[in-house]
N, C-alpha and C positions, 0 to 999 in steps of 0.2 A: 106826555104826548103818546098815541099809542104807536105801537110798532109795527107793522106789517113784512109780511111777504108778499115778495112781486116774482117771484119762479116759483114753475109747476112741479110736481111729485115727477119724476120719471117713472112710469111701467109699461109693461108690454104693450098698451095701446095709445100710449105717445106717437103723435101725428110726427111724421119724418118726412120732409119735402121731395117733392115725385112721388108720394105716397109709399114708400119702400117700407117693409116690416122687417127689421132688422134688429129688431134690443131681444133677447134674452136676460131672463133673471131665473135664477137654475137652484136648488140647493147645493150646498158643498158639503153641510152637514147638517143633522137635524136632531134632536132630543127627542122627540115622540117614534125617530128610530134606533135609539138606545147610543147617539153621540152625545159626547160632553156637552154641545154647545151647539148654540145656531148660529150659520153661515152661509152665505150663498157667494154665487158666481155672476159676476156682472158682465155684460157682452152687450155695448151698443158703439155708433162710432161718436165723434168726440164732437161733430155738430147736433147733438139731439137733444131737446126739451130746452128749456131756458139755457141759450149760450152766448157765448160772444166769440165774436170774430176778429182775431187777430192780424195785423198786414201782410204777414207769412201766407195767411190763405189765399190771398191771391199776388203774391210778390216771392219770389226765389228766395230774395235777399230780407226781404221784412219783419219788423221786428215780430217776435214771437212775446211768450207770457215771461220769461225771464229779462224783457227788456223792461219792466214796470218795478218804480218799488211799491214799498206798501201800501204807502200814505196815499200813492196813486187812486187809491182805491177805495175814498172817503169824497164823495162826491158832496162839498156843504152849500153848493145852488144846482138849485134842481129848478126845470122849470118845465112845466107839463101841458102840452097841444093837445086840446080836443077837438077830431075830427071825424067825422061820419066817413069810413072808407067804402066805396063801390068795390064791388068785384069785378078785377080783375085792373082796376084803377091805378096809373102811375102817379103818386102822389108828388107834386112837383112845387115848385119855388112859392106859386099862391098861396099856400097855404101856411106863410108866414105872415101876410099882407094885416090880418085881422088881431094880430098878438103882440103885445110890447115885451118883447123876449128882452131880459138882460143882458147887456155886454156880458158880464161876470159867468154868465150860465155855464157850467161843468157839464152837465146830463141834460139834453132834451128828450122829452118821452114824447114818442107821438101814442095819445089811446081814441083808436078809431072805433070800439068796438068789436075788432071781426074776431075776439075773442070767443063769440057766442058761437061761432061755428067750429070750434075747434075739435068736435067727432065726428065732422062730415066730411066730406071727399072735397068740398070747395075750399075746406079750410088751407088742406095743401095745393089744390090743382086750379083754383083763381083766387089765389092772396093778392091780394096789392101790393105794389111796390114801389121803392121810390126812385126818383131820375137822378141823375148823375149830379145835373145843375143846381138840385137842393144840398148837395155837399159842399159844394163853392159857396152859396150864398149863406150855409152857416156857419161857415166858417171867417167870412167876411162880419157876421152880423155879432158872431160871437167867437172871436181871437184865444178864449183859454178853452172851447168847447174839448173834453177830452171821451165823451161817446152819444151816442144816440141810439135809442133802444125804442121797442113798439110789442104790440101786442098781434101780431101776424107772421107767419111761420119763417117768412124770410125779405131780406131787403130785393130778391130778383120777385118779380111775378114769376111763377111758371108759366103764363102763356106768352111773357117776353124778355127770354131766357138771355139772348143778348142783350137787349139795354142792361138788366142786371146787371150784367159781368161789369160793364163797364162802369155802372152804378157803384157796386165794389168797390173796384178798383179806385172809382174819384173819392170814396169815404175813405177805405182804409190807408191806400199810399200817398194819394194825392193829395189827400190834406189830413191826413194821419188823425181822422176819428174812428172810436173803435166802434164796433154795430154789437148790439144783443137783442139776440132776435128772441120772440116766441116767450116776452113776456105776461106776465097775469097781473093784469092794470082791472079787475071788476073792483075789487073793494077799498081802492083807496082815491082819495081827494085830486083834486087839480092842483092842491097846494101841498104837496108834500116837499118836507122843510130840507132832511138831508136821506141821502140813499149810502148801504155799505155796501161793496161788492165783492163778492167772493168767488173767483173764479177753481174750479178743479187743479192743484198744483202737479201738474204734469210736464217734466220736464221739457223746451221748447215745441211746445205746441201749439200748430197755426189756431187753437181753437177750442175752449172748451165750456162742459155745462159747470154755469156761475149760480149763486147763489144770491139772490140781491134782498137787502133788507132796508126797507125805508121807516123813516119819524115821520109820522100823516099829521095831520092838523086834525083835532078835536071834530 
């Protein structure tokens, strides 16, 4: 089966939500100026390019990346939403109506597409996002769901920066699913079999850039 990546490269022109420029990548040393060896220096914050969000990020008390163990981390049902996302669209409870989602399902991927805009200014300043009340209803539809992930910079719209928050708050504490935002869903199948995840090992941290690798279907 082939294997894919579904997280983006991080560099300096990685889209950051509210459009903020914030990463450096710096050298620390270089061989073409007479060091042993090449290295550099990494500076971005810890929700940038493909991440996930942990319940810490929006809970005091919430668990962080050391409350997971490993095995957490082997997602063997996957099941993948395709939907056409509008800008600036609250993706809401309908759009489960049309898909026979598994009980069993681990990872739902929603891929709307808005992938393609992801060097424009819309990518971060009207993403779509999703409502509070699609965290309930997957969680009712599917009892072992353990995250939900999409290809758009983040689960709040920035132009409805409160529903967000509270959108958040009902995925990550409320019904304790984790979000990973700011996936790269262009080259793989609607039936991708099983996903790995690899999150950045950063000691309790509400959040960090993960790694994901899925088994696609032929």
């Amino acid at each position: 089966m082939p294997i894919k990546f579904l997280s983006h490269y991080i560099d300096e022109n990685t889209p950051l939500y509210g459009g903020v420029k914030d990463i450096s990548i710096s050298a620390k040393s270089n061989i073409s100026a007479g060091d042993s060896a090449n290295s550099v220096y990494l500076k971005f914050a810890n929700h940038t390019g493909t991440h996930i969000d942990f319940p810490r990020h929006f809970s005091e008390n919430g668990k962080t990346i050391n409350s997971y163990n490993a095995d957490f981390w082997i997602f063997q049902s996957v099941f993948m939403i395709k939907y056409q996302a509008k800008i600036d669209e609250i993706i809401d409870v309908d759009i489960l109506k049309n898909f026979k989602i598994p009980s069993s399902t681990e990872f739902l991927i929603i891929k709307t597409g808005f992938q393609k805009h992801r060097r424009c200014k819309k990518y971060w300043n009207n993403n779509p996002g999703l409502s509070p009340n699609l965290a309930y209803e997957i969680k009712k539809k599917c009892p072992k769901i353990k995250a939900v992930g999409f290809d758009f910079i983040s689960l709040t719209s920035f132009q409805n920066r409160p529903l967000g928050r509270k959108a958040h708050k009902a995925f990550l504490v409320e019904n304790d699913i984790l979000i990973i935002e700011d996936m790269k869903l262009d080259a793989v199948s609607e039936t991708i079999l099983k996903v790995i995840a690899l999150p950045l090992m950063i000691n309790s941290i509400d959040g960090a850039p993960i790694t994901l690798i899925a088994e696609d279907t032929p």
